[in-house]
C-alpha positions as CSV (number, residue, x, y, z in Angstrom):
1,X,21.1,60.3,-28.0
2,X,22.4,63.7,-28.2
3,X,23.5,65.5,-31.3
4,X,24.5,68.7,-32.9
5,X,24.3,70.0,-36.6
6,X,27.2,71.4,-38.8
7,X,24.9,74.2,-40.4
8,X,26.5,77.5,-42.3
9,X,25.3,80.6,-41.8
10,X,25.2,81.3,-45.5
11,X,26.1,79.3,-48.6
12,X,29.9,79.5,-49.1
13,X,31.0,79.7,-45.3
14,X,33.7,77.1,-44.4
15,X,34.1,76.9,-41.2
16,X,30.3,76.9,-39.8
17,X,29.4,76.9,-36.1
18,X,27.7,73.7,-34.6
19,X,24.1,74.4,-33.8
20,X,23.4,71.7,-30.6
21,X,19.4,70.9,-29.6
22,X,19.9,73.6,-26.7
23,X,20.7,76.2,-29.2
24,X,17.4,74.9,-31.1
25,X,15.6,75.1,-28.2
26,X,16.3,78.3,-27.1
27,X,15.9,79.4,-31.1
28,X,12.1,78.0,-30.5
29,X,11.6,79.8,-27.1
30,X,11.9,76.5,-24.9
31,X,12.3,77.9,-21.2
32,X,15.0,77.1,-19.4
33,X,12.9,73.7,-17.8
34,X,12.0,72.2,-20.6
35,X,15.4,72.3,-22.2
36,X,17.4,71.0,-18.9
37,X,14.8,68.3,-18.7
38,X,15.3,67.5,-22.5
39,X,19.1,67.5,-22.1
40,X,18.9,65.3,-19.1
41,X,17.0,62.9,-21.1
42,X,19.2,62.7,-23.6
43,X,22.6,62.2,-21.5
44,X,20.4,59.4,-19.7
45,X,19.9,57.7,-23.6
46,X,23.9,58.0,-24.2
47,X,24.8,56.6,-21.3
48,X,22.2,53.5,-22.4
49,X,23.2,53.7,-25.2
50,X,27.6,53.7,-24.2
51,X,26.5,50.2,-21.8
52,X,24.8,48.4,-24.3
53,X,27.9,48.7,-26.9
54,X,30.1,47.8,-24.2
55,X,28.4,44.7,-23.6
56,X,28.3,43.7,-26.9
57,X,32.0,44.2,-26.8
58,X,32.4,41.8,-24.4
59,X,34.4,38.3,-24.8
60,X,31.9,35.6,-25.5
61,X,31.3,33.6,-22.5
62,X,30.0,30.2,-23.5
63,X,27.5,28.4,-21.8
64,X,28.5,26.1,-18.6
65,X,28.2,22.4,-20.0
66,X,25.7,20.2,-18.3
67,X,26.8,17.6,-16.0
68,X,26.4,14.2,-18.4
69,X,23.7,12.3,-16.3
70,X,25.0,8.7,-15.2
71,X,22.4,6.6,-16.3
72,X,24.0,3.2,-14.9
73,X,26.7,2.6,-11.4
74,X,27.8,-1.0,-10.6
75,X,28.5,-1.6,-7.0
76,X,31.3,-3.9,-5.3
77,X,30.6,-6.1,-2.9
78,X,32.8,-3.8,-0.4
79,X,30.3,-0.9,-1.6
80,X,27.4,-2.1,-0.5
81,X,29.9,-3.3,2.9
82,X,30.7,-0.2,3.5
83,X,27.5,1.7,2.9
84,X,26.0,4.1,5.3
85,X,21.8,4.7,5.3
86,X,21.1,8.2,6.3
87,X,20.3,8.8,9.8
88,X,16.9,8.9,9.3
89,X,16.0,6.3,6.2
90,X,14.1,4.1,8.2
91,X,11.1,6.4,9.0
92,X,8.7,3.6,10.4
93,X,8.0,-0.1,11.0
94,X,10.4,-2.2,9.5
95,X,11.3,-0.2,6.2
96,X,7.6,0.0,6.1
97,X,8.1,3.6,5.1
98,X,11.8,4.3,4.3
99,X,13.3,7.0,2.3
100,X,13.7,6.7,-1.4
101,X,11.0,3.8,-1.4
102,X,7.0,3.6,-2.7
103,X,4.6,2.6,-0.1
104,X,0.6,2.5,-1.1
105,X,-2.3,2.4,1.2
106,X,-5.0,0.5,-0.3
107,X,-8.7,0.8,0.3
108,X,-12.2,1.0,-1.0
109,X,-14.4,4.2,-1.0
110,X,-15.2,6.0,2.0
111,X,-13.1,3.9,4.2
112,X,-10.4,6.6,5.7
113,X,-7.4,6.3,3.4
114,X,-6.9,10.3,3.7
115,X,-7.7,10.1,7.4
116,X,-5.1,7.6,8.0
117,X,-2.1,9.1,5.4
118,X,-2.9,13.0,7.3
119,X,-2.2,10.8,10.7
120,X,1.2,9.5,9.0
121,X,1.6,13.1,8.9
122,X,0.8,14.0,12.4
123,X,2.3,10.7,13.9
124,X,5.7,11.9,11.9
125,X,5.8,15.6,13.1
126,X,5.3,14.2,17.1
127,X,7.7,11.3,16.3
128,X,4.9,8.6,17.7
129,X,3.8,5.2,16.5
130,X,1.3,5.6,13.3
131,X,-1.6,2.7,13.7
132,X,1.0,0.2,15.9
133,X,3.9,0.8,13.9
134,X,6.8,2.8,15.3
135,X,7.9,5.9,13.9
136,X,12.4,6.0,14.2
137,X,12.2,9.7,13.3
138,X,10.7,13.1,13.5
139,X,9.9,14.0,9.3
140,X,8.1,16.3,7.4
141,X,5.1,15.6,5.0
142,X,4.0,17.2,2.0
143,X,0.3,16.1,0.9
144,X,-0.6,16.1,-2.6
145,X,-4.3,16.3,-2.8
146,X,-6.6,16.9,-4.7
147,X,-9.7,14.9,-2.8
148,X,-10.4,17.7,0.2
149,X,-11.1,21.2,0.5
150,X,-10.3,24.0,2.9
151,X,-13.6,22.9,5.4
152,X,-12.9,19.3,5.6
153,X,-9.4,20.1,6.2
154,X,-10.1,23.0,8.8
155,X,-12.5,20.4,10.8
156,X,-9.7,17.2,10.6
157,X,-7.0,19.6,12.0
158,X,-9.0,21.5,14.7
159,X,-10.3,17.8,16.1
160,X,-6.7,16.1,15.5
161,X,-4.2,19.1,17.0
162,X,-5.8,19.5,20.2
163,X,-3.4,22.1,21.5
164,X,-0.7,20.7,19.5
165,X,-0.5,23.5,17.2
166,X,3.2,24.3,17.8
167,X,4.4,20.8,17.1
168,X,2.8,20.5,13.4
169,X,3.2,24.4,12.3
170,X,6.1,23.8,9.6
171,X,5.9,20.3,9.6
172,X,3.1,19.7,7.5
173,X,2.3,20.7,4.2
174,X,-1.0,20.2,2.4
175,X,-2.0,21.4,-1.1
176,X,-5.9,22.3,-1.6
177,X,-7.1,20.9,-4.7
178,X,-5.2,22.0,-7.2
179,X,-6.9,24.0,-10.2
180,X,-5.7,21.8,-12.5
181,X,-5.7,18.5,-11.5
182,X,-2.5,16.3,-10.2
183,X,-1.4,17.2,-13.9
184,X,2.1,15.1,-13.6
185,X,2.4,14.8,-17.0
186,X,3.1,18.7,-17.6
187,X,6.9,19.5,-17.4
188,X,5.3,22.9,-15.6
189,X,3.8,20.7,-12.6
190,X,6.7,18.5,-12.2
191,X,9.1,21.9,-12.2
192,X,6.8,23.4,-9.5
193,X,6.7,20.2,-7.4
194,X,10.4,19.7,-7.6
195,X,10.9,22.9,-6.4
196,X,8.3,23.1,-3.2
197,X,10.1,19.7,-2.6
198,X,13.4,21.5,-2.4
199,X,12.0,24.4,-0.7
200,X,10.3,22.4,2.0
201,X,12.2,19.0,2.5
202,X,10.3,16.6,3.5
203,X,10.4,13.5,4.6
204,X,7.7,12.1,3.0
205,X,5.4,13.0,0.5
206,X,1.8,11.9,-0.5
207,X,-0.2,11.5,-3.4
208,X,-3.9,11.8,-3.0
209,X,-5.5,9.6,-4.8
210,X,-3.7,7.9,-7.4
211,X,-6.0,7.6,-9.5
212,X,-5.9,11.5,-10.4
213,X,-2.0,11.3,-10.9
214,X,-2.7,8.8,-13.5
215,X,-4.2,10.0,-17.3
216,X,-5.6,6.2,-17.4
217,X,-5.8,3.0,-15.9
218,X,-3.9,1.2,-17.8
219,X,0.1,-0.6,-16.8
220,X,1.6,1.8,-19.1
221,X,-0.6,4.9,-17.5
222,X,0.4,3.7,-14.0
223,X,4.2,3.0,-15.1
224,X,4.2,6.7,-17.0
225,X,2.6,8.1,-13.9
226,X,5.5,6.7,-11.5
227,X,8.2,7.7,-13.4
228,X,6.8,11.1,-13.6
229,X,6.6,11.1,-10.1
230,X,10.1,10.2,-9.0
231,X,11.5,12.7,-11.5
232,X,9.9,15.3,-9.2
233,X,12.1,13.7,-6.1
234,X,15.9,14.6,-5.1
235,X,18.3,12.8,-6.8
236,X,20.2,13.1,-3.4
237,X,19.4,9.5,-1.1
238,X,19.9,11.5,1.9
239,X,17.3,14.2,0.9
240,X,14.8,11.9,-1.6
241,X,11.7,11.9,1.0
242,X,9.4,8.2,0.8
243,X,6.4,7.8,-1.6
244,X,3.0,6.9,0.0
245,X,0.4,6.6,-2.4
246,X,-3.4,6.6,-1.7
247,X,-4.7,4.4,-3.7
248,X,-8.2,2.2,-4.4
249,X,-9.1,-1.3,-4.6
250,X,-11.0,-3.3,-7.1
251,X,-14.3,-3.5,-7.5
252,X,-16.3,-5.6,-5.0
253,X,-17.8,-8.8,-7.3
254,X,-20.8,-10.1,-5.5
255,X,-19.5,-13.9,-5.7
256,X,-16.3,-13.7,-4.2
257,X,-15.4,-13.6,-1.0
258,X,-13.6,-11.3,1.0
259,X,-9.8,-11.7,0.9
260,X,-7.2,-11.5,4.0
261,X,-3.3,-11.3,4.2
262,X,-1.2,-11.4,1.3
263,X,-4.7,-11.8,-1.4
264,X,-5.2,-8.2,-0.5
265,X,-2.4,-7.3,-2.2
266,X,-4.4,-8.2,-5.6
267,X,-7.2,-6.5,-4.8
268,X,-5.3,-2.9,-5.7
269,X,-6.7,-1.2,-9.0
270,X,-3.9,-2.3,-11.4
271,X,-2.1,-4.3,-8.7
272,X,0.5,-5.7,-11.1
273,X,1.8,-2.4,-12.4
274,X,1.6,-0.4,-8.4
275,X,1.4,-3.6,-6.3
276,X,4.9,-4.8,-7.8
277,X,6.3,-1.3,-8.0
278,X,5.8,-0.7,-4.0
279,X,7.9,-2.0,-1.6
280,X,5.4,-1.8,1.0
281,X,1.8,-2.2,0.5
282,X,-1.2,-1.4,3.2
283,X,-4.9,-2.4,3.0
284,X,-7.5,-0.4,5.0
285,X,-10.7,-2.3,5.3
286,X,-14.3,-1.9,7.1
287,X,-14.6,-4.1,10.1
288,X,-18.7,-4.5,9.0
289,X,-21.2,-3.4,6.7
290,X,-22.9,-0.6,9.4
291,X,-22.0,2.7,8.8
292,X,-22.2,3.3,12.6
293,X,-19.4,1.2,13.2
294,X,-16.4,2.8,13.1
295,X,-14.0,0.7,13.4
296,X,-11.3,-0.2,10.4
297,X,-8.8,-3.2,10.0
298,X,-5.0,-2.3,8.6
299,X,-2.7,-5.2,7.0
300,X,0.0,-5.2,5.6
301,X,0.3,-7.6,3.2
302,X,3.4,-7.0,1.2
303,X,6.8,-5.8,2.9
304,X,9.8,-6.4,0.7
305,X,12.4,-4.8,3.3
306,X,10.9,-6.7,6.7
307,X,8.1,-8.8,8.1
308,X,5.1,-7.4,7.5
309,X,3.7,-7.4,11.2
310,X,-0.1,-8.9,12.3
311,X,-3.5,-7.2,11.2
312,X,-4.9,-4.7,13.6
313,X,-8.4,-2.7,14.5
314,X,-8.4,0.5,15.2
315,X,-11.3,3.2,15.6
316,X,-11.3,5.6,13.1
317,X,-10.6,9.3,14.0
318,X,-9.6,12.5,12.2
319,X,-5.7,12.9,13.3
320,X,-4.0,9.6,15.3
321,X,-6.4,6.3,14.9
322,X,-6.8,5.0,18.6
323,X,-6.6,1.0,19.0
324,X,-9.7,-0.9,19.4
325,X,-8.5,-3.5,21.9
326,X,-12.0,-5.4,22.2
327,X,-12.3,-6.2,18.2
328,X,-12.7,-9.9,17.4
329,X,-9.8,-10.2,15.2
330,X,-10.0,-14.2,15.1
331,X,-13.5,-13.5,14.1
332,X,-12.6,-11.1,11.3
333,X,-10.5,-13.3,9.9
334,X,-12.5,-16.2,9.6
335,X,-15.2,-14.2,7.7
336,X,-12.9,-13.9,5.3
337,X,-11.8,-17.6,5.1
338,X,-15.6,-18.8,4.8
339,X,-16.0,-16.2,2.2
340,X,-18.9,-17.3,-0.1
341,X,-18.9,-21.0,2.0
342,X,-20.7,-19.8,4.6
343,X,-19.9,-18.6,8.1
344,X,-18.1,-20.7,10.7
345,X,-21.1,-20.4,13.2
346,X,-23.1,-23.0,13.2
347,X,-26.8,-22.6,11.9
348,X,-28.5,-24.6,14.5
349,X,-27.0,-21.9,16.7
350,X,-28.2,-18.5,14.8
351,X,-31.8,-20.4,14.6
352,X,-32.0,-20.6,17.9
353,X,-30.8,-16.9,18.6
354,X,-32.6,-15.0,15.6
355,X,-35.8,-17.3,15.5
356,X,-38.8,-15.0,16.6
357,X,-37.2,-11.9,15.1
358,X,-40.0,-10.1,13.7
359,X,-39.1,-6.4,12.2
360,X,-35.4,-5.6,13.9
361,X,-33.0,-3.3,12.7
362,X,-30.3,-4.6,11.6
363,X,-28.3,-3.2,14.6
364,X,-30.2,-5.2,17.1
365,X,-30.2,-8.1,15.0
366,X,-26.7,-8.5,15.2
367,X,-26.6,-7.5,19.1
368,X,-29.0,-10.3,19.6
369,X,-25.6,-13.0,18.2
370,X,-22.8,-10.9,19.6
371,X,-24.7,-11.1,23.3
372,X,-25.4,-14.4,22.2
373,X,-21.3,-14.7,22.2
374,X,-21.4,-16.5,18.7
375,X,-19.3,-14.3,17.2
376,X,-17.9,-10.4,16.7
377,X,-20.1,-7.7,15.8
378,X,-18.7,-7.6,12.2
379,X,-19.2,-11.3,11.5
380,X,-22.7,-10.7,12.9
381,X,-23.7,-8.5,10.1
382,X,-22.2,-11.3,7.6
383,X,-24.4,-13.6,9.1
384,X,-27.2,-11.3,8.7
385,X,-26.7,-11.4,4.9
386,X,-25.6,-15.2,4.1
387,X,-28.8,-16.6,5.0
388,X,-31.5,-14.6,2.2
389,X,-34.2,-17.3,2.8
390,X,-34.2,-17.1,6.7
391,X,-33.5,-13.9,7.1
392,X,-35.5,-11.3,5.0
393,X,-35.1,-7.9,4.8
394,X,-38.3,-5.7,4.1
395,X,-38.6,-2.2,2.7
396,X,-37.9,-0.4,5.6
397,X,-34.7,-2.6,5.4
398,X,-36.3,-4.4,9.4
399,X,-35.2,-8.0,9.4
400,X,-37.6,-11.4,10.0
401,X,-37.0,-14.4,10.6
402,X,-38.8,-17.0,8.7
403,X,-39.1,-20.7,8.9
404,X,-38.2,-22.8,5.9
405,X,-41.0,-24.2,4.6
């Protein structure tokens, strides 16, 4: 700030002479630069200076209140009458994805959970059916991974567009892993996630896998875990996107057999906690034990909001699954209800096929039943392991057959 000095000249003079910083200046032999630069600096501090009392002069302008949250609303019958969806709530199947609701695709290791949910994404940005389910409306997706990196993802694209660039370009979003984990239960990831979700709008979000959104396995990790992510989500029904969840299933025990349908259901990790908290719930499943076989079974075995539709086989891909019309699906499923019993082929008929089998690969093991036509290629491999004191394995994992004694 500027200033000047009320000096006298000489003890006893009354009215002295004001001595301002240019007269200093010059008294000290400043050039004429240096003091127009020092004056300028100084009218720039004033006028700081003038501002800042003026705003503290100001009225006091309180706060705007925040809107009181409405914690409960109680319909009439006539509300839910007259009640209009948005356009676009149904965004496949029969509510099998709808807006607002939690879907979870369920499946064990390896199987193609993230292959499937990125073509939900792709199936949603062309508006075409995703795995035999009809898709009502064109959406966007926002994946939240943290499984995949920029290679995998670069390679599942490339093979998936196939000169359909244009048609996905805004209409997916995918996060590589994220530094610090799916960390929902930081106020600062939820804030940032609220806010790409505003910024983007989809139509439907991901989280991959669940088991990284939640800090434990526990119910009250998994219930924690879904509240935190719905407070990330619109309040707004028309803008809240749906909720598809990656998720795995139990453990395989070695005694029980496989289940089908509606069992599946309990097979999720934590299934009462996620399982009742979905409205919809998918199970992806191996068709067979060969890792050459690529072929996968979808059910849906819970579907609160419609019928759940039939099981299906499908050939896995990266981008859109393509149908496997061929698949024995009657086969599959009676695997599954002979479980530990046993197969439903008859022994007298494997004897006959495998006897004589002396050092096979388990491939041409099971081609020899499925030529046979005793039963689909996946319940051939079954076969191949229900029967331990027939059929024996050596260590270079080639099958024998061998006579009971």
């Amino acid at each position: 700030m500027s200033f000047s000095f009320n000096i006298p000249y000489y003890p006893g003079q009354e009215n002295a002479k004001p001595i301002t910083v240019e007269a200093l200046m010059r008294g000290a032999g400043r050039s004429e630069e240096e003091i127009a630069e020092q004056l300028a600096a100084n009218a720039a501090a004033d006028a700081e200076a003038e501002a800042a009392i003026a705003r503290a002069s100001q009225s006091y302008a309180p706060a705007p209140a925040v809107a009181k949250r409405q914690w409960l609303q109680v319909w009439t019958v006539s509300d839910f009458l007259n009640f209009q969806p948005p356009a676009d709530f149904r965004l496949m199947g029969e509510c099998h994805l709808a807006r607002g609701n939690l879907t979870v695709l369920g499946g064990w290791p390896g199987v193609g959970k993230s292959r499937a949910a990125l073509g939900l994404a792709i199936a949603g940005a062309r508006r075409v059916p995703w795995l035999g389910y009809p898709v009502h409306a064109r959406f966007r997706t926002l994946i939240i991974q943290c499984e995949n990196g920029p290679y995998r993802l670069k390679e599942e694209l490339v093979e998936a567009m196939r000169g359909q660039e244009e048609r996905l370009e805004g209409w997916v979003g995918i996060t590589p892993p994220p530094t610090y984990g799916l960390a929902f239960q930081e106020p600062g990831f939820r804030q940032e996630l609220r806010e790409k979700i505003a910024s983007f709008k989809p139509g439907l979000v991901i989280i991959d896998p669940w088991n990284r959104a939640a800090d434990g396995d526990k119910q009250a990790d998994y219930r924690g875990a879904l509240d935190a992510v719905f407070e990330c989500l619109p309040e707004d029904p028309a803008e809240k996107p749906a909720l598809l969840v990656i998720h795995h299933m139990r453990k395989k025990s070695g005694d029980a057999g496989r289940k089908q349908g509606r069992e599946l259901l309990h097979e999720l990790a934590g299934s009462y906690q996620i399982g009742s908290s979905a409205r919809c719930v998918f199970a992806l499943e191996a068709a067979s034990n060969d890792v050459s076989d690529d072929t996968v079974v979808l059910t849906c075995c819970k579907n609160n909001d419609g019928a759940e539709g039939a099981p299906s086989a499908w050939f896995r891909r990266n981008g859109l699954f393509e149908p496997n019309p061929e698949f024995d699906m009657a086969g599959f499923l009676e695997g599954a209800e002979a479980g530990a019993k046993g197969t439903a082929v008859p022994f007298a008929s494997i004897r006959k096929v495998l006897a004589g089998m002396a050092g096979e690969p388990i491939g041409k093991a099971a081609a020899r039943l499925v030529n046979a036509e005793l039963c689909s290629r996946s319940t051939a491999y079954r076969i191949l392991k229900q029967f331990p004191d027939n059929i024996v394995e050596d260590a270079d994992g080639k099958l024998w057959w061998k006579e009971e004694a």
